[in-house]
N, C-alpha and C positions, 0 to 999 in steps of 0.2 A: 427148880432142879428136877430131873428127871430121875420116876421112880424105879425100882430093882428089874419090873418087868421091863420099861424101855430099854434101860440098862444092858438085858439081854437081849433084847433084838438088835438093840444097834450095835455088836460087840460081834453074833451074828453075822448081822451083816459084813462090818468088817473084818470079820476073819475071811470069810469067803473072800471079799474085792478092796480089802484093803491093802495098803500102800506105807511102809516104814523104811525109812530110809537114809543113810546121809549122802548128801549132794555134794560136789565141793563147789566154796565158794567163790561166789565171782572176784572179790579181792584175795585171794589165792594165801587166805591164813586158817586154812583149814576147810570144814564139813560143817554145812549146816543139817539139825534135825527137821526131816519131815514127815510127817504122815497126810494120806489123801487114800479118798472112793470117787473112780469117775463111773457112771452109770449113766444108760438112757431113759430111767426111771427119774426124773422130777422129785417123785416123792420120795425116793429114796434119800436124794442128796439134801432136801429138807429135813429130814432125821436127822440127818448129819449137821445141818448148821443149826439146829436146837443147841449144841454143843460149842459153839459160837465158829473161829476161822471165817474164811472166806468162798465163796460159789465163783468160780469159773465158767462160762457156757465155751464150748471148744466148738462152735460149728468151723468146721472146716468145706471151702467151696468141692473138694470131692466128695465129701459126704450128701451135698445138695444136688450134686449130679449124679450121682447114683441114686441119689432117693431114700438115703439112707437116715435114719433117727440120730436128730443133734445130739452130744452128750455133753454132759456139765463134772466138772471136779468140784469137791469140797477140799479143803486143804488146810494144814496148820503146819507150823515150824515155832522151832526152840521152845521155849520155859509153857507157851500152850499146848503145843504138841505132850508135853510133857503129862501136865496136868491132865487131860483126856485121858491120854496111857493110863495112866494112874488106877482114874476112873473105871476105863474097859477092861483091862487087865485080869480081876478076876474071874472078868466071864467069860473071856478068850481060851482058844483052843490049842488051834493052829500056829496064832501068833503071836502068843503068849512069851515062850524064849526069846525072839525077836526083838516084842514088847519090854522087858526085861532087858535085852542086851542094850536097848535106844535110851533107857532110865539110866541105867548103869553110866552109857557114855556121858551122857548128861550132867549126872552128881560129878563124874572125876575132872572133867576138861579146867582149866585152868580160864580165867577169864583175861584179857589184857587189850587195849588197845593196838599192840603192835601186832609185830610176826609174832607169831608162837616159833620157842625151839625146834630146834630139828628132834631131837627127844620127844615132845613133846605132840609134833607133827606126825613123828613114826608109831604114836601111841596112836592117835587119831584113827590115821591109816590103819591101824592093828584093827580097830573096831570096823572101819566099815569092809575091810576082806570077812571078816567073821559075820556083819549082817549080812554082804552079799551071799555068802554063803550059805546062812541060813533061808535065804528069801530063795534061791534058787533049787533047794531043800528035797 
C-alpha cells in the first residue's frame, strides 16, 4: 500500500490531469464509472498503476508524423474506480466534489441485469449532467 506522502502526489497529480466521469454504456442500460490521466510522462502513468487499472499507450500515426511524444492512459471503471476515489479523495482539491459526486452515484444505482427503469435511467442521467457540469467547472 502506498504511503500518506504518495497518496498526495498522486491525488496531485490527478487533480491537475485527471479524468471522472460517466460514459454511457455500450449496451445502452445506462453509464458506466470512470476515472483516467493520459500523460507523456511514462513515469507518471506508473504512479498511477501502483493503484492497480489498466495502461493504455495511445500512439496515434499523426502523432508519429508530426514527431510528437506517444502518450499512455491509465484507467479504471466501477466498484475500482470507486475504491481509489475513496483513497484520493482526502487529498483532492479541485476534484474532490466531482470525486464525491462519482461515489455517491455509485452507492445509489440499482444493480440488475436487465434495462433499468426509465426512473431509474432519468436518475442516472440526473448525475452525469451534474458531473458534466461540474468537470466543465
Amino acid at each position: 500500500m502506498l504511503n500518506r506522502e504518495e497518496l498526495a502526489y498522486i491525488a496531485g497529480l490527478f487533480d491537475g490531469e485527471g479524468y471522472i466521469g460517466l460514459r454511457r454504456r455500450s449496451d445502452q442500460r445506462g453509464f458506466r464509472l470512470d476515472i483516467a490521466v493520459t500523460s507523456t510522462s511514462s513515469r507518471i502513468i506508473e504512479s498511477f498503476s501502483m493503484l492497480g487499472g489498466r495502461v493504455d499507450d495511445q500512439a496515434r500515426r499523426i502523432t508519429l508524423l508530426r514527431g510528437w511524444k506517444n502518450r499512455q492512459q491509465w484507467r479504471m471503471q466501477g466498484q475500482e474506480a470507486v475504491d481509489v476515489l475513496r483513497v484520493l479523495v482526502p487529498f483532492l482539491r479541485e476534484k474532490k466534489q466531482l470525486a464525491l459526486m462519482a461515489m455517491e452515484y455509485w452507492a445509489q444505482r440499482t444493480v440488475s441485469p436487465h434495462a433499468v427503469s426509465a426512473e431509474e435511467f432519468a436518475l442516472r442521467s440526473g448525475y452525469k449532467l451534474c458531473m458534466d457540469y461540474l468537470r466543465a467547472g
